[in-house]
PDB file of N, CA, C and O in Angstrom:
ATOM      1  N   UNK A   1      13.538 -14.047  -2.436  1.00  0.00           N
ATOM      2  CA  UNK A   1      14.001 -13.657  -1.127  1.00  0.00           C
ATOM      3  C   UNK A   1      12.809 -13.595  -0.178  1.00  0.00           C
ATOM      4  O   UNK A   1      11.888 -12.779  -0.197  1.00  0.00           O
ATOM      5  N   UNK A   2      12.971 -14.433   0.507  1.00  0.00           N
ATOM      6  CA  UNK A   2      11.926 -14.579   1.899  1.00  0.00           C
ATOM      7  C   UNK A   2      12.154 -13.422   3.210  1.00  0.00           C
ATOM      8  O   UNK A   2      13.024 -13.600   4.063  1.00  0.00           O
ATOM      9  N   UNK A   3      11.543 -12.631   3.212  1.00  0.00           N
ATOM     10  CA  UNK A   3      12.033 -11.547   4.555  1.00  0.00           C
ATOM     11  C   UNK A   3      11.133 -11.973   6.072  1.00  0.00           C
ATOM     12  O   UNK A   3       9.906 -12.060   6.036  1.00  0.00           O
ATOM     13  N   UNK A   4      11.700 -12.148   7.008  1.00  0.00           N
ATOM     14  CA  UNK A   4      11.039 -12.360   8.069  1.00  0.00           C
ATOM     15  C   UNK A   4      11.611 -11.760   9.308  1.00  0.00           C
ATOM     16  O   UNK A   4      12.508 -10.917   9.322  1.00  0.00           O
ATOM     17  N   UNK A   5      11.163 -12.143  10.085  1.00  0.00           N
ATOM     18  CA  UNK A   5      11.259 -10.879  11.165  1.00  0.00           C
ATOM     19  C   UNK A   5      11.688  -9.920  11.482  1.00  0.00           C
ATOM     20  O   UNK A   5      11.884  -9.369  10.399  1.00  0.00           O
ATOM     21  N   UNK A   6      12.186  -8.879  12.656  1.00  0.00           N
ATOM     22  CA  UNK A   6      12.091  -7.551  12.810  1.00  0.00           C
ATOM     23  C   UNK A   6      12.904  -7.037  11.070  1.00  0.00           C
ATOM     24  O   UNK A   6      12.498  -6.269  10.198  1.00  0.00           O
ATOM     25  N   UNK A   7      14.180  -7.896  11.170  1.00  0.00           N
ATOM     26  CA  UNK A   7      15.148  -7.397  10.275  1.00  0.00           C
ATOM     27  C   UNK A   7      14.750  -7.144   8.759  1.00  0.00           C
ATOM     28  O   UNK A   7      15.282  -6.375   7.959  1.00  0.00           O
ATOM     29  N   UNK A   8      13.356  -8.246   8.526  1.00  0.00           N
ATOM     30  CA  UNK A   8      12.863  -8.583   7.222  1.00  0.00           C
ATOM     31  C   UNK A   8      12.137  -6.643   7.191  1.00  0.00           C
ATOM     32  O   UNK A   8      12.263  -5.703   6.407  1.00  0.00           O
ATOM     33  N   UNK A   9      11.524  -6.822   8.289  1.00  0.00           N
ATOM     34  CA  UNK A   9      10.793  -5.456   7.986  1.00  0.00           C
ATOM     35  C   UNK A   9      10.997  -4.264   7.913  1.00  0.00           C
ATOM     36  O   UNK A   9      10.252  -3.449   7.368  1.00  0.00           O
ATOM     37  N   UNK A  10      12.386  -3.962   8.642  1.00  0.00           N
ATOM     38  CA  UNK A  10      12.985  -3.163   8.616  1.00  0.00           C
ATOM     39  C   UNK A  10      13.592  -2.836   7.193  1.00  0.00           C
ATOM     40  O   UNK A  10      13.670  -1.655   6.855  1.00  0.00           O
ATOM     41  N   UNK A  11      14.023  -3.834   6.350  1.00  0.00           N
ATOM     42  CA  UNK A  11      14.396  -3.923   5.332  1.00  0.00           C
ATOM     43  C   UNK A  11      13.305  -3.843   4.368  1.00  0.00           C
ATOM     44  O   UNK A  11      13.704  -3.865   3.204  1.00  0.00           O
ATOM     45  N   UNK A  12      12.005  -3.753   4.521  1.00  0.00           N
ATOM     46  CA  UNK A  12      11.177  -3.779   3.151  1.00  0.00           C
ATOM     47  C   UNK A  12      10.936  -2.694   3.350  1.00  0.00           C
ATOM     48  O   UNK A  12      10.858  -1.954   2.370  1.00  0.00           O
ATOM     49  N   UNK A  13      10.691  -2.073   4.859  1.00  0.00           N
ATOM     50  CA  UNK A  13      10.259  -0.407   4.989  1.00  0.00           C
ATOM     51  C   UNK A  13      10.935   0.405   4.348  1.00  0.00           C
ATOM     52  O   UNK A  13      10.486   1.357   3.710  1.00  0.00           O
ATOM     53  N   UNK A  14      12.524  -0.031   4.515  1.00  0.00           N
ATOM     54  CA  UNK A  14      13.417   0.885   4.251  1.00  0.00           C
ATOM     55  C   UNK A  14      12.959   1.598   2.431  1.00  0.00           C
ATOM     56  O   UNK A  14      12.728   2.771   2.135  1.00  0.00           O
ATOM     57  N   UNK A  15      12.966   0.432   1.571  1.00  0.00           N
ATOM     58  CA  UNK A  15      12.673   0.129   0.213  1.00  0.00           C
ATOM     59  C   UNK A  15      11.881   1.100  -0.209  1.00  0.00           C
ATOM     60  O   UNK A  15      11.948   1.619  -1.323  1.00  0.00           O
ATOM     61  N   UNK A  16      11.051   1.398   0.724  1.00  0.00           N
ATOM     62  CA  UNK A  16       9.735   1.875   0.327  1.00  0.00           C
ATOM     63  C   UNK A  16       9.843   3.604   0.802  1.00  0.00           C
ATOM     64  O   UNK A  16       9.228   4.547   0.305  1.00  0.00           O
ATOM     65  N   UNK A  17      10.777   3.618   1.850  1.00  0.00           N
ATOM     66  CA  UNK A  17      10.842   5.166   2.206  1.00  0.00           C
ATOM     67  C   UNK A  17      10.756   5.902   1.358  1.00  0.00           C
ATOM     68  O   UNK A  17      10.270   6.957   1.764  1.00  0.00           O
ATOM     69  N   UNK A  18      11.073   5.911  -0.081  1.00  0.00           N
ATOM     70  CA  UNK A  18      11.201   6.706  -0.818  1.00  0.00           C
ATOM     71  C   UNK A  18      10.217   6.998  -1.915  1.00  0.00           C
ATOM     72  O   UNK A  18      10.307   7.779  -2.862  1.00  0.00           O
ATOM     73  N   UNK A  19       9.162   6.102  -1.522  1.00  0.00           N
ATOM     74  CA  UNK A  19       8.300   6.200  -2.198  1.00  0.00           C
ATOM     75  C   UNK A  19       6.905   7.019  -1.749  1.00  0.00           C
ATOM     76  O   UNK A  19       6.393   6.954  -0.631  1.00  0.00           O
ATOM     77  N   UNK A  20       6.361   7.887  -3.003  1.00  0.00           N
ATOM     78  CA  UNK A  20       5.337   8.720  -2.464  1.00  0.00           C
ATOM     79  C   UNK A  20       3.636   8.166  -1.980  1.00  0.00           C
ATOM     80  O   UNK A  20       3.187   7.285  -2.713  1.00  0.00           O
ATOM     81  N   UNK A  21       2.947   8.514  -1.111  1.00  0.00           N
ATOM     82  CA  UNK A  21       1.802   7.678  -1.314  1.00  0.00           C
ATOM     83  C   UNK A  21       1.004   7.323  -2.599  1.00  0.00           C
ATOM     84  O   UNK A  21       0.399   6.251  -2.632  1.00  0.00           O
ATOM     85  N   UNK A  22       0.970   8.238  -3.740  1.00  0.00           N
ATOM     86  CA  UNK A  22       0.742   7.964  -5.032  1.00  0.00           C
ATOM     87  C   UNK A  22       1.512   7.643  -5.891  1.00  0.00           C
ATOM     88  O   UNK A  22       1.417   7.947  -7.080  1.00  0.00           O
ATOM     89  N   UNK A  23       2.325   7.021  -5.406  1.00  0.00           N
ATOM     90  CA  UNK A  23       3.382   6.609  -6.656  1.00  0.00           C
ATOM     91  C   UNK A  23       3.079   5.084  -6.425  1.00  0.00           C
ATOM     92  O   UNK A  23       2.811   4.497  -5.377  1.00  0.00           O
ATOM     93  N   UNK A  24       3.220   4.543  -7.905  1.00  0.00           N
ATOM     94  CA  UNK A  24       3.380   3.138  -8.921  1.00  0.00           C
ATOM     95  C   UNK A  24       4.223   2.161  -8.462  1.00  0.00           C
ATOM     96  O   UNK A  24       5.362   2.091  -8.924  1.00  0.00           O
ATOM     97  N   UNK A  25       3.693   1.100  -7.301  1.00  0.00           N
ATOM     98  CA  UNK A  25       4.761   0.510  -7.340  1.00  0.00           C
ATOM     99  C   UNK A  25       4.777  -1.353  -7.699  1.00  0.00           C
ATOM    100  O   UNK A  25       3.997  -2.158  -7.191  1.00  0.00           O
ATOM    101  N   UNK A  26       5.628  -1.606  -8.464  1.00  0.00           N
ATOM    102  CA  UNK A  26       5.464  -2.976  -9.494  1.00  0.00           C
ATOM    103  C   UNK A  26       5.370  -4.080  -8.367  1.00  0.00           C
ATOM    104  O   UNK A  26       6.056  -4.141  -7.346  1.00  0.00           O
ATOM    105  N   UNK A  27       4.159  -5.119  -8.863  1.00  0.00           N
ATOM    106  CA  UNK A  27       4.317  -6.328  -8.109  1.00  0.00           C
ATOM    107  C   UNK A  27       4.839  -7.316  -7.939  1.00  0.00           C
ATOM    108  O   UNK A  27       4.456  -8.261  -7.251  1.00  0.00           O
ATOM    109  N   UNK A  28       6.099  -7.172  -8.762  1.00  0.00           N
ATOM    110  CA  UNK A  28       7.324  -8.086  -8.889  1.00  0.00           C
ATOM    111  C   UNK A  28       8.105  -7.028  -7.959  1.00  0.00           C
ATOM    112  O   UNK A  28       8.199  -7.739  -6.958  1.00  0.00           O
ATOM    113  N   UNK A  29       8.429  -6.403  -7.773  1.00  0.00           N
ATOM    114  CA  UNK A  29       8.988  -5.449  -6.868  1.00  0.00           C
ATOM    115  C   UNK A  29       8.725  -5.676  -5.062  1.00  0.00           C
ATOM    116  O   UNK A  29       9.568  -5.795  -4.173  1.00  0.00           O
ATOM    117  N   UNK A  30       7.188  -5.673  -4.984  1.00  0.00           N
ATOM    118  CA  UNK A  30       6.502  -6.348  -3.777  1.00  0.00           C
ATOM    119  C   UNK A  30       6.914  -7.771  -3.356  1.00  0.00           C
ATOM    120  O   UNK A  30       7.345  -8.108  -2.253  1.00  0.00           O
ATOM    121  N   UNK A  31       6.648  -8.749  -4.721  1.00  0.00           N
ATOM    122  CA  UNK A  31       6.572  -9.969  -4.371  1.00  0.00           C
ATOM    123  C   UNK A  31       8.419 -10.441  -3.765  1.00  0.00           C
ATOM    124  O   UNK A  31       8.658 -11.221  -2.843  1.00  0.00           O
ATOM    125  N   UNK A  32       9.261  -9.844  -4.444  1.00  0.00           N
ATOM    126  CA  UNK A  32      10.538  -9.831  -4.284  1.00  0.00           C
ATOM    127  C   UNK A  32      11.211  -9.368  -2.656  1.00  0.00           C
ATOM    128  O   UNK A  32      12.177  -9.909  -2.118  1.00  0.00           O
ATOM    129  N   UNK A  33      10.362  -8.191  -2.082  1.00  0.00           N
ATOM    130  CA  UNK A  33      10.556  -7.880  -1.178  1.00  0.00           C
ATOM    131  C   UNK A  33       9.934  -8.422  -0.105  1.00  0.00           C
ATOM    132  O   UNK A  33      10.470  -8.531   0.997  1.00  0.00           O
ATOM    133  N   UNK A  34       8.640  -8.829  -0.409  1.00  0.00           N
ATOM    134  CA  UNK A  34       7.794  -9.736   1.024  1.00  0.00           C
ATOM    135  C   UNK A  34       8.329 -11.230   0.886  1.00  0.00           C
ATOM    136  O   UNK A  34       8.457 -11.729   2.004  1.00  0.00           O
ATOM    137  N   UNK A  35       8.632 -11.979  -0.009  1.00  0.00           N
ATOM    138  CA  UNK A  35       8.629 -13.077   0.051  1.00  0.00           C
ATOM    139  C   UNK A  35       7.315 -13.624  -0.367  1.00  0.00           C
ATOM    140  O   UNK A  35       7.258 -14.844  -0.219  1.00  0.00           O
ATOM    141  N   UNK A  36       6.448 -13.179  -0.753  1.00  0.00           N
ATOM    142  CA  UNK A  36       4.776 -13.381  -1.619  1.00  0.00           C
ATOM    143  C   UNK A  36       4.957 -14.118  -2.533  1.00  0.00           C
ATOM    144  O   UNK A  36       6.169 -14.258  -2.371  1.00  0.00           O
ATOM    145  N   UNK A  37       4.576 -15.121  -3.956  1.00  0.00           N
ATOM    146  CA  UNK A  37       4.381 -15.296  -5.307  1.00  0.00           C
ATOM    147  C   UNK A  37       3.662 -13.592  -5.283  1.00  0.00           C
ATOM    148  O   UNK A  37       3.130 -13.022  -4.330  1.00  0.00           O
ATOM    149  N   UNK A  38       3.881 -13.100  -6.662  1.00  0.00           N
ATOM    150  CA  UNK A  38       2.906 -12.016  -7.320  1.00  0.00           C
ATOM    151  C   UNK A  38       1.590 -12.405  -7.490  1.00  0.00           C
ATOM    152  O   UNK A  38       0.762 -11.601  -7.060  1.00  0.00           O
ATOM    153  N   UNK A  39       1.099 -13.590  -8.086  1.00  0.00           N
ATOM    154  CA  UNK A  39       0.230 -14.322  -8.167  1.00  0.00           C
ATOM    155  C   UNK A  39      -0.884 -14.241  -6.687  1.00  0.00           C
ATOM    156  O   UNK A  39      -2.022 -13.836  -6.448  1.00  0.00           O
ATOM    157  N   UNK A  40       0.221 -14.876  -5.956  1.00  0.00           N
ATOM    158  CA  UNK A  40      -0.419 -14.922  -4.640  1.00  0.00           C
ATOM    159  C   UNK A  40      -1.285 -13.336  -4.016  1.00  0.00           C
ATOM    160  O   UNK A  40      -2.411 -13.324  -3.520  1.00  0.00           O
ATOM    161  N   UNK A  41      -0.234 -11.910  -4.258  1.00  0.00           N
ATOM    162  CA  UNK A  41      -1.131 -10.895  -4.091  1.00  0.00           C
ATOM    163  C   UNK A  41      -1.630 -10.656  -4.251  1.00  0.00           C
ATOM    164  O   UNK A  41      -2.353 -10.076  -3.442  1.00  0.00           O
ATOM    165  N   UNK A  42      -2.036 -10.836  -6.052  1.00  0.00           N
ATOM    166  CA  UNK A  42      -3.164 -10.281  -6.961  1.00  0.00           C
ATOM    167  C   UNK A  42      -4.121 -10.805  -6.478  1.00  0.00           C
ATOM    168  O   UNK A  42      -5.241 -10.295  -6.458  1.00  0.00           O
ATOM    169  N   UNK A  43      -3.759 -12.141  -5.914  1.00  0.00           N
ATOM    170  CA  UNK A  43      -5.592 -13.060  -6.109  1.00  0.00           C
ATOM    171  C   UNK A  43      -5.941 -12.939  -4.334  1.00  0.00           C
ATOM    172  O   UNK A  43      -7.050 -13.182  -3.857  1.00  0.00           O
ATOM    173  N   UNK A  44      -4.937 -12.585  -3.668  1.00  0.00           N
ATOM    174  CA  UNK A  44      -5.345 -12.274  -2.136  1.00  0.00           C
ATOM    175  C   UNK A  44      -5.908 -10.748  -1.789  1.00  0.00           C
ATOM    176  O   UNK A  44      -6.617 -10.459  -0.825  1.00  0.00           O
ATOM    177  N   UNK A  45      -5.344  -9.711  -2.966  1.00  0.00           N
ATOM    178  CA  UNK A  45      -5.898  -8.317  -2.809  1.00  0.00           C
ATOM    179  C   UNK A  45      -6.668  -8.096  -3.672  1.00  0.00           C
ATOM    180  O   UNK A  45      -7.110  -6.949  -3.738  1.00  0.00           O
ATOM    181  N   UNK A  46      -7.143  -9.169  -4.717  1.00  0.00           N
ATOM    182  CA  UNK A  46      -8.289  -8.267  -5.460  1.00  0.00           C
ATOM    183  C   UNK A  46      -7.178  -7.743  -6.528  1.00  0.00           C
ATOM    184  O   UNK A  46      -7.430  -6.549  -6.695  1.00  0.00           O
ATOM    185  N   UNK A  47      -6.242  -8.054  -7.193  1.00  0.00           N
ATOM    186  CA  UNK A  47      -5.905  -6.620  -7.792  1.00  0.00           C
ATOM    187  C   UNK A  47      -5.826  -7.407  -9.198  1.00  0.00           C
ATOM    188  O   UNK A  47      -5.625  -8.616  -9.317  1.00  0.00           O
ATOM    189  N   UNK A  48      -6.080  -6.217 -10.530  1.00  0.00           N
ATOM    190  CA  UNK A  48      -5.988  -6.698 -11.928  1.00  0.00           C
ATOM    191  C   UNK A  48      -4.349  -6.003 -11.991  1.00  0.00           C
ATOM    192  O   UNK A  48      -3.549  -6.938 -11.981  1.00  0.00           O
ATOM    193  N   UNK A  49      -3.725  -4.819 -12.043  1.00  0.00           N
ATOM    194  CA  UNK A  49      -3.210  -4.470 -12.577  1.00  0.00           C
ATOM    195  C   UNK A  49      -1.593  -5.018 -11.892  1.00  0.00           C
ATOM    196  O   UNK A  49      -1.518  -5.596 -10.808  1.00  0.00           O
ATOM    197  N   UNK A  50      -0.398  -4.703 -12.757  1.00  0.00           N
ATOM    198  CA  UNK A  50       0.689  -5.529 -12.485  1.00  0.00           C
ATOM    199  C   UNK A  50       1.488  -4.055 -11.472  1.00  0.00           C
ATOM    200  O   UNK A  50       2.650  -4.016 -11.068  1.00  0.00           O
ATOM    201  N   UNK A  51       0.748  -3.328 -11.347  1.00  0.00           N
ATOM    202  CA  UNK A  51       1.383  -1.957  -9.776  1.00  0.00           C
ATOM    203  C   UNK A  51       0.579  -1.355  -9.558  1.00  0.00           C
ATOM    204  O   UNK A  51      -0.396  -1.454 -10.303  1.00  0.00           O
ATOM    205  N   UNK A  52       0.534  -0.507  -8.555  1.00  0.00           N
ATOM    206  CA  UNK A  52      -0.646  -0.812  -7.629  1.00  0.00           C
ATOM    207  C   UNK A  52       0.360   0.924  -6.432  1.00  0.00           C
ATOM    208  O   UNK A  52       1.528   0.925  -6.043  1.00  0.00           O
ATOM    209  N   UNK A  53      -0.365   1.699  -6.287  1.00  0.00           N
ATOM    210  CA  UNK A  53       0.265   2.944  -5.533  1.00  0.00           C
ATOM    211  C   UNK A  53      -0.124   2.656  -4.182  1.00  0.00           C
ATOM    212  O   UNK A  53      -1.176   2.054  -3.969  1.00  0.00           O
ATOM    213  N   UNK A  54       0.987   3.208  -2.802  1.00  0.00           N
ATOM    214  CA  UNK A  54       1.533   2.646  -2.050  1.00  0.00           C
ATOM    215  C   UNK A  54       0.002   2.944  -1.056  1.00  0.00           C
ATOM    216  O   UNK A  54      -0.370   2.277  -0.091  1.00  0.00           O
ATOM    217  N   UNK A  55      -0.642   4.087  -1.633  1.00  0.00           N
ATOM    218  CA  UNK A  55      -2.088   4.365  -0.839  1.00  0.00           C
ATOM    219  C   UNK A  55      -3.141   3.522  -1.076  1.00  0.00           C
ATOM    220  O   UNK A  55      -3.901   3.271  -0.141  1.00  0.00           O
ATOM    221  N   UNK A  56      -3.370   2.921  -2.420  1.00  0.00           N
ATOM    222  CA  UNK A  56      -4.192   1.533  -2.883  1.00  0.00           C
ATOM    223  C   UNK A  56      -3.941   0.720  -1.814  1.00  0.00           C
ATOM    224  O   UNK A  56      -4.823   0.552  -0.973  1.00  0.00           O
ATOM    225  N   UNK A  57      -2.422  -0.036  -1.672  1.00  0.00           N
ATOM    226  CA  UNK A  57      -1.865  -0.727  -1.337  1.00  0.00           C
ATOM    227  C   UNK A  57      -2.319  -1.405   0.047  1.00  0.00           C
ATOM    228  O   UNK A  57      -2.895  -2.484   0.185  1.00  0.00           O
ATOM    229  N   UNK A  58      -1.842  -0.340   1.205  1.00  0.00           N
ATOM    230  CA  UNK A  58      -2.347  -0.127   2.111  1.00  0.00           C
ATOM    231  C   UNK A  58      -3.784  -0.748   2.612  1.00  0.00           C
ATOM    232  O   UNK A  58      -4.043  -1.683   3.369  1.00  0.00           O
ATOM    233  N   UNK A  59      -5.089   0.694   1.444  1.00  0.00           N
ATOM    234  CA  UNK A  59      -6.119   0.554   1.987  1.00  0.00           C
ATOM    235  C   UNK A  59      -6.530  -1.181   1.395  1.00  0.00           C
ATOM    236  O   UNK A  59      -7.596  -1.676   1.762  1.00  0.00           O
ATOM    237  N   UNK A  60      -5.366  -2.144   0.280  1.00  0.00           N
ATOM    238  CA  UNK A  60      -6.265  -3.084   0.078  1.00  0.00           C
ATOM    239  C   UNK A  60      -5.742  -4.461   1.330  1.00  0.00           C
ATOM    240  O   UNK A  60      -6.241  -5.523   1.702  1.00  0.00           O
ATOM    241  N   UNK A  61      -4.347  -3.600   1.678  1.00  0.00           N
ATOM    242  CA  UNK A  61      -4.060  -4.919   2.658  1.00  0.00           C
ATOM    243  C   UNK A  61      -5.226  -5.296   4.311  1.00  0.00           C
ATOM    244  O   UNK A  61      -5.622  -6.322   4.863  1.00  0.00           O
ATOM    245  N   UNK A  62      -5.427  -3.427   4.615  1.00  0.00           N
ATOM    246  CA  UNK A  62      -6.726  -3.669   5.696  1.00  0.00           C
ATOM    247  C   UNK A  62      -7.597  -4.162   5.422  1.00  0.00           C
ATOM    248  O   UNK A  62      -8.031  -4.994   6.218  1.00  0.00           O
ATOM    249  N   UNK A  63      -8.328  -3.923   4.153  1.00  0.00           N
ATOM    250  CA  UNK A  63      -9.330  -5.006   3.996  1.00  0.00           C
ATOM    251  C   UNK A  63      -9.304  -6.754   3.682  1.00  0.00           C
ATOM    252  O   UNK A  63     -10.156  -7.641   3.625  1.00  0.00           O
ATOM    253  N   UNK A  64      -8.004  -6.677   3.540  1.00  0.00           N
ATOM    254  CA  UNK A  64      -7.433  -8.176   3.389  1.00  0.00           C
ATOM    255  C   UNK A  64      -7.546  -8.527   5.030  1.00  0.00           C
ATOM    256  O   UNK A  64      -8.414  -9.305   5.422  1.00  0.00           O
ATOM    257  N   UNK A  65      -6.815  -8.035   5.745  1.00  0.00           N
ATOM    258  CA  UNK A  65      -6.630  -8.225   7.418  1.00  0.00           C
ATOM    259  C   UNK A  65      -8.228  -8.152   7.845  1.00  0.00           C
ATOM    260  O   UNK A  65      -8.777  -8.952   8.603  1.00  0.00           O
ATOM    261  N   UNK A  66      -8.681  -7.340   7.379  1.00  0.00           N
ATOM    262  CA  UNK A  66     -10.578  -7.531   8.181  1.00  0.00           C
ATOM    263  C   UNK A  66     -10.869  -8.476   8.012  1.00  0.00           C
ATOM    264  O   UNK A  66     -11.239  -9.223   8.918  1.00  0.00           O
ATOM    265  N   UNK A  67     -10.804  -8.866   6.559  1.00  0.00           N
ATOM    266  CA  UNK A  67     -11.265 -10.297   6.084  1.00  0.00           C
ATOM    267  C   UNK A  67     -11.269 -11.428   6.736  1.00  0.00           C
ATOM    268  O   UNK A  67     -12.232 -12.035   7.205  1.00  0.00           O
ATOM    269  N   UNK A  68      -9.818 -11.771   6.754  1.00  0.00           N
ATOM    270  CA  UNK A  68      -8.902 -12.831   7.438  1.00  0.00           C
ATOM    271  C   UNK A  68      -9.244 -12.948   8.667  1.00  0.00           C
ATOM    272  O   UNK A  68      -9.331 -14.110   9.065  1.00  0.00           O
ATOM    273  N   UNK A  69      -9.506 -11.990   9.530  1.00  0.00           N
ATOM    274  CA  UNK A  69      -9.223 -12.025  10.945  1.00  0.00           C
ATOM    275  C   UNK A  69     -10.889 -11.863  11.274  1.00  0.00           C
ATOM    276  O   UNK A  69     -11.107 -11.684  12.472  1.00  0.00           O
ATOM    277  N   UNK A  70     -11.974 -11.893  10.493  1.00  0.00           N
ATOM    278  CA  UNK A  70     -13.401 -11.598  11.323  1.00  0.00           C
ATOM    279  C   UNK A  70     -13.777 -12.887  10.578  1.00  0.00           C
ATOM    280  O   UNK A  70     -14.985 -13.121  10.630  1.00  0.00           O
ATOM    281  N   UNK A  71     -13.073 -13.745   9.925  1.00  0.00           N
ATOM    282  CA  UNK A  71     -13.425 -15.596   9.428  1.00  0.00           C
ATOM    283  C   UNK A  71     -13.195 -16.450  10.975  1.00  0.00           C
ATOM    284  O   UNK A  71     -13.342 -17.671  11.035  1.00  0.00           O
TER     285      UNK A  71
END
């Protein structure tokens, strides 16, 4: 499932409301909801493990966006 605009986001936020900033959340779970490969996150955020808590998450997507955007 590919999510894209306002509606996509509204809909992945929603997903996630319920989740705590330290809580576990699976990257088949992510990849399902952004429209990502899993593959594709791990090797774009740096990450080994297969979940990843919603405060990791976060601080690894800003440094993904610094990245991207000061190339």
């Amino acid at each position: 499932m590919i999510t894209t605009g306002i509606s996509g986001i509204k809909n992945v936020k929603k997903k996630f409301e319920h989740i705590t900033e330290n809580e576990k959340v699976s990257l088949d779970t992510l990849a399902e909801l952004t429209g990502f490969p899993k593959e594709f996150i791990q090797d774009e955020l740096g990450l080994i493990s297969d979940e990843i808590t919603l405060k990791n998450l976060r601080m690894n997507m800003l440094k993904y966006l610094e990245n991207v955007t000061s190339n």
